[in-house]
C-alpha positions as CSV (number, residue, x, y, z in Angstrom):
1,X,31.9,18.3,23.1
2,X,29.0,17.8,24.7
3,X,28.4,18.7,29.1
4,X,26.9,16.9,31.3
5,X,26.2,20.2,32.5
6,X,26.8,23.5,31.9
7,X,28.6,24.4,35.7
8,X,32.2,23.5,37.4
9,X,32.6,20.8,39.2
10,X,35.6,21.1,41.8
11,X,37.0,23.6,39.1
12,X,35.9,21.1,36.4
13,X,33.7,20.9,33.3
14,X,32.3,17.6,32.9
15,X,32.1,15.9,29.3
16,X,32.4,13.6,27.0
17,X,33.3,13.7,23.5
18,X,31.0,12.4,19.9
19,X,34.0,10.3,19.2
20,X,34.3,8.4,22.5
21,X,30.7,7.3,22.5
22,X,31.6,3.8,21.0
23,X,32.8,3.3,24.9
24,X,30.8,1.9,28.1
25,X,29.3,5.5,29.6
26,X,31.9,7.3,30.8
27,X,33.0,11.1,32.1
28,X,35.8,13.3,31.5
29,X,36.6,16.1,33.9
30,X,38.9,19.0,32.7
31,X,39.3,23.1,32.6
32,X,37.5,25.4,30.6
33,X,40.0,24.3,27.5
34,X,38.4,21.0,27.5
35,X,41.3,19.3,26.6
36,X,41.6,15.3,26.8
37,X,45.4,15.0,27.6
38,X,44.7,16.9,30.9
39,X,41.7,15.9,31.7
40,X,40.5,13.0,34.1
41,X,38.6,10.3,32.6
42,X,35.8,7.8,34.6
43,X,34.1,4.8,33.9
44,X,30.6,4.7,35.3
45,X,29.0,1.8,36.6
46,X,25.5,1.1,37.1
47,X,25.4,1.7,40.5
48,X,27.3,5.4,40.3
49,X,30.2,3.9,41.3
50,X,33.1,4.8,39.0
51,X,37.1,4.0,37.9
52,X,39.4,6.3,37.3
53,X,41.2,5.6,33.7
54,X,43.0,9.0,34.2
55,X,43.6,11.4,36.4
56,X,44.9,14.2,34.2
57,X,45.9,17.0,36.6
58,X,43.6,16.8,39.1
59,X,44.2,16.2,43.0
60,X,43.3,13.5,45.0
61,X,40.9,15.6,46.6
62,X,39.5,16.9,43.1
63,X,39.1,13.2,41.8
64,X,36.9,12.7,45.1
65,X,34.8,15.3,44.7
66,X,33.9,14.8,41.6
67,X,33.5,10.9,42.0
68,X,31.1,11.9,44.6
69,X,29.1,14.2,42.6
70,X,29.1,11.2,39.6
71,X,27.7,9.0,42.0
72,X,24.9,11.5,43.4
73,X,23.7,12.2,39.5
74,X,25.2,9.6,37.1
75,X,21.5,9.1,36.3
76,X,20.8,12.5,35.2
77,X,24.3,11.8,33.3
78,X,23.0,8.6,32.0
79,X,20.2,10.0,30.2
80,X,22.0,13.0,28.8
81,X,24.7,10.1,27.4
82,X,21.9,8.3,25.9
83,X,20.8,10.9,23.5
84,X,24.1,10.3,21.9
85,X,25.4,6.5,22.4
86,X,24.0,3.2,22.8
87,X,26.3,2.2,25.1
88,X,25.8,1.2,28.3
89,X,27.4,1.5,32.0
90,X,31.2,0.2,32.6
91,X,31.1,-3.3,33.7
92,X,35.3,-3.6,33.9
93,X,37.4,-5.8,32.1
């Protein structure tokens, strides 16, 4: 499963998985087990902005730190999604 990067993020690794690329970019957040039934799931939008699909076990105030750190590099993120999927940002439903 590929990291966006290779440090915690309020506690959380930040990922996304080979077989979820055939989705609009998007970040999971979960513990060191990297587990997608705990884990919190984001949609990422073009402007950093992001949607929470599911929060796993993570607190309120986990979910905003982490949508706040999305926001300040979901560019970086963008690119390192890129190497592995042609899709693009969330654009809803």
């Amino acid at each position: 499963m590929p990291k966006y990067f290779s440090f915690k993020v309020a506690g959380y690794y930040l990922y996304f998985t080979s077989k979820c690329i055939i989705e609009a970019f998007h970040v999971y957040a979960s513990d060191s087990k990297l587990t997608e039934e705990s884990s919190a799931k984001f949609f990422v939008k073009d402007n950093g902005d992001t949607v929470i699909q599911n929060r796993g076990i993570l607190t309120d105030r986990e979910l905003r730190k982490i949508q706040e750190f999305i926001k300040e590099k979901y560019i970086q993120m963008y690119e390192k999604w890129c190497e592995y999927s042609h899709e693009s940002f969330y654009i809803g439903k």
